[in-house]
N, C-alpha and C positions, 0 to 999 in steps of 0.2 A: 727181282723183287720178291721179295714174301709173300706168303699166301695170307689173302685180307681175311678174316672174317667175314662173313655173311650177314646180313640181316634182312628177315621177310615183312613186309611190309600186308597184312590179308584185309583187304577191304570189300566188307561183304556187310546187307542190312541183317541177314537170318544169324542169329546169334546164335544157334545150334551149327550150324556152318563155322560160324567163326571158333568158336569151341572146340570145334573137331577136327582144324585144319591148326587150330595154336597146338591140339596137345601133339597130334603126328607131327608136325613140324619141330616143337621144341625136341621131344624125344629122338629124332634125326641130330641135334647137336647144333640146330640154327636158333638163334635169337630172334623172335619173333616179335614185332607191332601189330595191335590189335586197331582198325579202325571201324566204324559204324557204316559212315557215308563216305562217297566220295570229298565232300565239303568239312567234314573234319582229319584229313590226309592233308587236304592244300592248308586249311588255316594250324597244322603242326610246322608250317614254313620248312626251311631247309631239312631233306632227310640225310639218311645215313648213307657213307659208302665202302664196299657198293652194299649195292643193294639190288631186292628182284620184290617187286610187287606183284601179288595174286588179286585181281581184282575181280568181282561177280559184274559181268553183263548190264541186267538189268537190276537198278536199283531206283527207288523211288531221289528225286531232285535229281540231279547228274549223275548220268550213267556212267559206265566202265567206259565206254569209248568216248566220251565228252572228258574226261577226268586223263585219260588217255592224252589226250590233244592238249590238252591244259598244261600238262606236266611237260610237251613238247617246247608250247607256246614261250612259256618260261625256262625252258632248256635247262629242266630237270632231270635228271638221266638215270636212267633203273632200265633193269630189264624188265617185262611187263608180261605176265601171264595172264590170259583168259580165262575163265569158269563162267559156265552160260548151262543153263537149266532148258535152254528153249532151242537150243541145234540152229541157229540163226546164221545161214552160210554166208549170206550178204556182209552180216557185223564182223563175221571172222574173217573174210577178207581183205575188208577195212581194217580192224585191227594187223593186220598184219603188213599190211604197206604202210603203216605208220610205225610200225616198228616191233610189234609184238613179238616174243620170244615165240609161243605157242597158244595156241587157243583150244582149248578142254572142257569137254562137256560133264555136266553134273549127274547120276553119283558118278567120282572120278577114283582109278585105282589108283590107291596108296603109293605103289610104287611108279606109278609111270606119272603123279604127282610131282616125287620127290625126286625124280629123274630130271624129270620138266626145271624144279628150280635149282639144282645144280647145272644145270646146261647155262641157263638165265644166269649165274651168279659168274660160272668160268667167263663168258663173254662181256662180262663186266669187269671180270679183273683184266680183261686183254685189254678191254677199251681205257681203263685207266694206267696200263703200263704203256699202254704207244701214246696216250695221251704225255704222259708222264715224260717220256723218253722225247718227243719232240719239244717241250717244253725247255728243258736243257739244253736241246741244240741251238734252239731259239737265243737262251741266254747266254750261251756258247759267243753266238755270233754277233750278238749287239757288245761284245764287247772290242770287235773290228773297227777300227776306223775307217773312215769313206773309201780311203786310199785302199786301202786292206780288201775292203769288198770289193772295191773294182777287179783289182790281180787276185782275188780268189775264185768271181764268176766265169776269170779269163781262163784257169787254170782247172775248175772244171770240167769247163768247153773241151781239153785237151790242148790249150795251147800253150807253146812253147817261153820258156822265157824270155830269148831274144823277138818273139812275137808280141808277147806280150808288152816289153817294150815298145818297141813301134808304133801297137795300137794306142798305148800311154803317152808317149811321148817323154819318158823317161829314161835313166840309161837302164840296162840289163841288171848291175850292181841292184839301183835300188830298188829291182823287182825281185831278186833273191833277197835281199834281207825283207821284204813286206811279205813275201811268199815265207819266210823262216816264222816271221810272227805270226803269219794267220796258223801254221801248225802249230805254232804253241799253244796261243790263245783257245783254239778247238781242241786241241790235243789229239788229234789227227794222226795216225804215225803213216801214213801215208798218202799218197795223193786217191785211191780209191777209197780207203775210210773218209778225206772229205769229202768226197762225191755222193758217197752214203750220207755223211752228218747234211749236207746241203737237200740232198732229196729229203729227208725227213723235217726238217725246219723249214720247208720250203720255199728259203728267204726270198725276198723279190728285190 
């Protein structure tokens, strides 16, 4: 897959902050969204992908970790950086078992900023190429018929065709030709690539 674009999402109330995190940022070559609060981020409804949010800590109405949790709640997905003015070890460890890329204290250095949201952005393109690539397998495999997934979950397992027969109750013949169409249909060139395409889709 191609390399997406970025875009930073800086949700902060100090407008000199936001100002001076838009111009570093754009100057770096990232597309930047500017928000006030945390409450004008959620009411812009769906964002961009991907994307890496810089959110400040503490903000007057809903905090950085409420907004956090929010964007969870709704299985909104960014990566999520911290900026906190107040060294608040408690919030940064919460932030971060809910998923925070990094949490960084304010004044923060330019580069180890823009370090921080290239880290946040690469783990966003990973998450949207495996999201991406199980997706296909997914669609791969719903176009099996019942019969298809049975001799394909059996042929996983490692078993044989004339086993697989048996367990079926059909003859061997029409487990090689359903066995011939589930490679097709997945396009599997071998029985270890389906095994791969099935761990990843992880049909049930």
């Amino acid at each position: 897959m191609s390399k997406r674009p970025g875009v930073v999402l800086v949700v902060d109330d100090d407008a000199s902050v936001r100002k001076s995190l838009e111009r570093l940022l754009r100057s770096a070559g990232y597309v930047v969204e500017i928000f006030p609060s945390a409450e004008d981020l959620l009411a812009a409804g769906s964002l961009p992908s991907p994307a890496c949010a810089i959110l400040d800590l503490q903000m007057p109405g809903m905090n950085g970790i409420q907004l956090q949790a929010r964007l969870l709640d709704q299985g909104i997905q960014c990566g999520v950086l911290f900026l906190s003015g107040h060294g608040d070890l408690e919030a940064g460890v919460l932030a971060m078992k809910q998923g925070a890329v990094n949490f960084l204290s304010k004044p923060v250095d330019d580069d180890e900023l823009l370090f921080a949201v290239e880290e946040a952005l690469v783990l966003e393109r990973r998450r949207l190429q495996s999201s991406e690539t199980t997706e296909q397998a997914r669609r791969r495999f719903q176009l099996l018929t019942r019969r298809e997934r049975e001799v394909m979950r059996l042929v996983v397992q490692g078993r044989l065709n004339k086993q697989i027969a048996a367990d079926l109750g059909i003859s061997e013949k029409t487990v090689k030709a359903h066995r011939a169409s589930v490679m097709r249909k997945t396009g599997a060139g071998s029985v270890a690539a389906l095994v791969r395409l099935y761990m990843v889709a992880r049909t049930e």
